[in-house]
N, C-alpha and C positions, 0 to 999 in steps of 0.2 A: 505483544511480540513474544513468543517462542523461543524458550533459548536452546541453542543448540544441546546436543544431550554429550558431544563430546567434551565440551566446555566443563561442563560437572564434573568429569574425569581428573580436570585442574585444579591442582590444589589453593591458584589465584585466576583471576581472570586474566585476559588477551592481553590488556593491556601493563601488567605488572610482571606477567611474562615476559613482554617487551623491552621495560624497565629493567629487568634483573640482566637481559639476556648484555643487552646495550652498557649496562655498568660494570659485566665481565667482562668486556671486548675492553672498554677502557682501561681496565685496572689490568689487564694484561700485555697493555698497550698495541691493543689491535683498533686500526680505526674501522667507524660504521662507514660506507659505502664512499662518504663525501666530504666525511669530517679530521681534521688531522686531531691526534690525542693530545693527552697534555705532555705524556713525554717528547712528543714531534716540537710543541711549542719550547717547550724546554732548550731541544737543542739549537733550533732556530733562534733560538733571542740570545742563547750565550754564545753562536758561532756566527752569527749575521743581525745581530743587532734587532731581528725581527721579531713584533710584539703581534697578539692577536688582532691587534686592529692595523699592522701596516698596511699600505696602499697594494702593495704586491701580493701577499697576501688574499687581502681583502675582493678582489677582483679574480683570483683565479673560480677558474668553473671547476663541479663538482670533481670532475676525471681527474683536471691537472691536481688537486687535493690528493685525492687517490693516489698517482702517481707519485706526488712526493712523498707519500706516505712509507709507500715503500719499497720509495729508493733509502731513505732515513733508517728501515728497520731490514730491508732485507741484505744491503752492503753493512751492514754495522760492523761486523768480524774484520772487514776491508777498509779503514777509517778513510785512506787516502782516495779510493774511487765513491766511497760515497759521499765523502765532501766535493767530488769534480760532478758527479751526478747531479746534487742537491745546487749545486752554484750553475750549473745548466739549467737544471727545468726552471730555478728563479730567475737566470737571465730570458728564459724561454717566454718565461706569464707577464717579466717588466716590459719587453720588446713587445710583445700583442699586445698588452695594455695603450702601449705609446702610439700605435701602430691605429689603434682601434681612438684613440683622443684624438690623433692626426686629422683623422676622414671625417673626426664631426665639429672639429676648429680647424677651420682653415688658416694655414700660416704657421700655426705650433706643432714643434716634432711633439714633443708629450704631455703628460697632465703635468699641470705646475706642482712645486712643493707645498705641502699647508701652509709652512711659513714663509710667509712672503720676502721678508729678508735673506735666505739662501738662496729664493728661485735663481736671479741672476748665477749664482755658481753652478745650481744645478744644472742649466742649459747649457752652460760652458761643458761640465762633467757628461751630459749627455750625448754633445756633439763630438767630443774626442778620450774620455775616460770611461767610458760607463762600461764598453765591451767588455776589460780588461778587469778595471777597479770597485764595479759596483759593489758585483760579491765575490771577488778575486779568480782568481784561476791561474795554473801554472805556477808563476815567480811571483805574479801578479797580488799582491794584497788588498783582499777587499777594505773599502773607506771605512768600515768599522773597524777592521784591525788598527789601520792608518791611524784613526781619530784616536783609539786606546793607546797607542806607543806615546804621541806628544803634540802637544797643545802647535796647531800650523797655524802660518802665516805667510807672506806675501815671499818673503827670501826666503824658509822652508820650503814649500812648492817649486819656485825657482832652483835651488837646490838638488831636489829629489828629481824633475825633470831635466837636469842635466844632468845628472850623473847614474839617475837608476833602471834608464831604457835603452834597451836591447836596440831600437827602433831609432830613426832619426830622432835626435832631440826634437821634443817640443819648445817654442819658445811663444812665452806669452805675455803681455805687457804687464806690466804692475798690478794696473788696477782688476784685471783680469786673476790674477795669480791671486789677488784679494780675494774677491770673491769664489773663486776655489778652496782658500784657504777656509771660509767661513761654512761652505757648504761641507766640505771634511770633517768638521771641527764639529758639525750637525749629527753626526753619527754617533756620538759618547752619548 
């Protein structure tokens, strides 16, 4: 095989060109086409609790990557719209995710938790918190904040549902406020 005569010009070959080009975009915190950097993970895990392998995450397509990329770096100077941004597009990829579990289980709004001891909370938080409290918005406190402020339980939740919504009270039985308390309390 023939190698190109432009290639010789190169002081490495295609592929370390590729390599060098790919290792400045990161270290300038620019991401490649589909991939979020490590600064994006960075701030993801210490403002929403999210890790490289979360669920949310892990299911978005290349674009929605992209797009959070740079809602993260191009709002940075504007802290407060690019956290309303950033809590958008992730409530945007969790609702298609759910939306996308639905149509192929019949009967379930979304993918269950990995751990099966929160699920129950989480279908609760799904059915009437998620809009608001997943990754917070407005007044609204994402359940990562929640879960970092103090250890919930069954009168906590009861508590904060009577007294911290704008909205008709929520009221939820015990064992319900339980299991919300447990799925909260998932997020530390």
């Amino acid at each position: 095989m023939a190698s190109n005569p432009r290639d010789s010009a190169l002081p490495f070959g295609r592929k370390a060109m590729s390599f060098a080009i790919a290792l400045l975009l990161a270290s300038t915190g620019l991401a490649m086409a589909d991939e979020l950097t490590p600064n994006d993970y960075s701030y993801l895990l210490s403002g929403y609790g999210l890790g490289r392998d979360s669920d949310v995450l892990s299911t978005m397509t290349p674009r929605e990557r992209a797009r959070l990329h740079d809602l993260i770096h191009g709002l940075r100077n504007d802290q407060a719209r690019r956290d309303e941004a950033v809590r958008s597009q992730l409530y945007i990829a969790y609702t298609r995710e759910c939306e996308a579990w639905a149509l192929a289980h019949s009967g379930e709004d979304c993918s269950p938790a990995r751990d099966g001891t929160i699920e129950p909370g989480k279908q609760i938080a799904d059915r009437i918190c998620n809009q608001c409290h997943l990754f917070g918005g407005g007044m609204a406190p994402s359940f990562f904040r929640l879960a970092r402020q103090r250890n919930w339980d069954a009168r906590a939740v009861a508590e904060a549902l009577a007294q911290s919504h704008d909205m008709v009270p929520i009221a939820l039985p015990d064992i319900e406020r339980d299991k919300l308390a447990a799925y909260i309390n998932s997020f530390r």
